[in-house]
N, C-alpha and C positions, 0 to 999 in steps of 0.2 A: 557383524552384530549390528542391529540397526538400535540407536540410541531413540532415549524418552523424544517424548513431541517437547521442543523445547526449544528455544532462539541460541542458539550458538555463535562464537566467536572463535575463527584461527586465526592467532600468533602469527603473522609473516613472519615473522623473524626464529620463532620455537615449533612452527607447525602444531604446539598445543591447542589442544580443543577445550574451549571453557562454554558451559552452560552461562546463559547470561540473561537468560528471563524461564523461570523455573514453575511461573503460577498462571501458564495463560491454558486454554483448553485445548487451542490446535490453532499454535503459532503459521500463517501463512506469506502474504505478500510483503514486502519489505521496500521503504523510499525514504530519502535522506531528502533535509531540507536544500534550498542551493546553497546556502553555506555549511552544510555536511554539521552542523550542530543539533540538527534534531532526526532522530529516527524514528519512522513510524513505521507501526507493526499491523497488521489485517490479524485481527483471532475470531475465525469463523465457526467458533465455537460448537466444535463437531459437526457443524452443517445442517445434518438432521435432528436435532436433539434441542430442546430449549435452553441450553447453553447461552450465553451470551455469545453476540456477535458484532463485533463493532471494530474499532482501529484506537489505537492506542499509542503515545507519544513518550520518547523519550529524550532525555538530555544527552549528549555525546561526549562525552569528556575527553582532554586529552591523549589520557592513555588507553583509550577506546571504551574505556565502561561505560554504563549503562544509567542513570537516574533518573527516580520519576517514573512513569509508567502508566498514569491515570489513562480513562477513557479518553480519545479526544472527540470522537464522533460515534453514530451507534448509525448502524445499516439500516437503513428499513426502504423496502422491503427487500429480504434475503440477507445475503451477509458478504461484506469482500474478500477480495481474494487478490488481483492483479490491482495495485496502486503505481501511480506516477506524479510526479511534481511538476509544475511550469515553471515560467523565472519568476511569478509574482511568488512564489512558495504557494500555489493553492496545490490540493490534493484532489488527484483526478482516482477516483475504484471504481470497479465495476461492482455491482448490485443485481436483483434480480430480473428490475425494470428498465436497465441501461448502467450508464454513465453517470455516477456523481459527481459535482465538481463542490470541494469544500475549501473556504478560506482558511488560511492560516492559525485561526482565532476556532477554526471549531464549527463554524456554521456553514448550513448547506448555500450555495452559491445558486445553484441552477443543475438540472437533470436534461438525460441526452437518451430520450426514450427507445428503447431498441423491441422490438418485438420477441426476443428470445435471450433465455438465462446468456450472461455476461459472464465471462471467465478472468479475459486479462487485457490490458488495455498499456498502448506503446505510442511513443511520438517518434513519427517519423517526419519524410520528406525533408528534401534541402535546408527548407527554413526552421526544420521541427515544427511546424505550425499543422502539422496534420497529424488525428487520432486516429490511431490502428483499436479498432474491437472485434476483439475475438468472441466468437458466441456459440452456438449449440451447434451449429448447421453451416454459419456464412464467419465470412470476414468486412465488417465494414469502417469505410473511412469518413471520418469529418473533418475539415477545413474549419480550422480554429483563430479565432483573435486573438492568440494567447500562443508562445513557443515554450516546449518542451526546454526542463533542464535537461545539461548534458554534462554529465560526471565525468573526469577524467581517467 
């Protein structure tokens, strides 16, 4: 049975599944701050449909719930889907014209123009210093001033 569009959380410990964001439109990519206190959420807002589309922030609390939830950023143009974090805590999504790279606080940083729809976006290489984008047709890479967080 496939369950509602909804942000989900399982129990390590009980294998229980808890709904844990019940009011978004079409919960998608998902990145923790580096200190795993904040989680952000992609709601691409049914894609095609005037939905809202934007990214959205939460609190982490210790026993894993959820607080909070406001806008933090709004896509434009298109909506995201694949987020990642650096060590400053900026938020890298992909959009419809590339790459966004947003501060901590919310604001757009600088764009990483791609000629074709963005899907998802990955730090690689040794140093993590390199973006993997995934797009319509190609995979491309950028050498970045900026190293990808690495979750354990």
């Amino acid at each position: 049975q496939q369950l509602p569009c909804n942000l989900y959380r399982v129990d390590p410990a009980s294998g229980q599944i808890d709904a844990m964001v019940t009011d978004a439109n079409c919960p998608n990519g998902l990145a923790f701050s580096p200190d795993e206190a904040r989680l952000y959420m992609a709601d691409t807002g049914r894609m095609y449909s005037d939905d809202p589309q934007h990214i959205r922030a939460f609190d982490l609390g210790p026993d894993g719930r959820l607080a909070g939830g406001d806008v933090f950023h709004v896509i434009d143009p298109g909506c995201s889907d694949g987020l990642r974090i650096d060590v400053d805590g900026n938020l890298w999504s992909s959009a419809a014209d590339g790459v966004h790279c947003i501060s901590p606080n919310g604001d757009l940083l600088g764009k990483i123009l791609v000629p074709e729809l963005v899907s998802n976006v990955c730090f690689g290489g040794r140093a993590k210093h390199e973006l993997y984008i995934t797009a319509t047709t190609s995979i491309y890479r950028v050498t970045l001033n900026r190293r990808g967080v690495q979750h354990p």
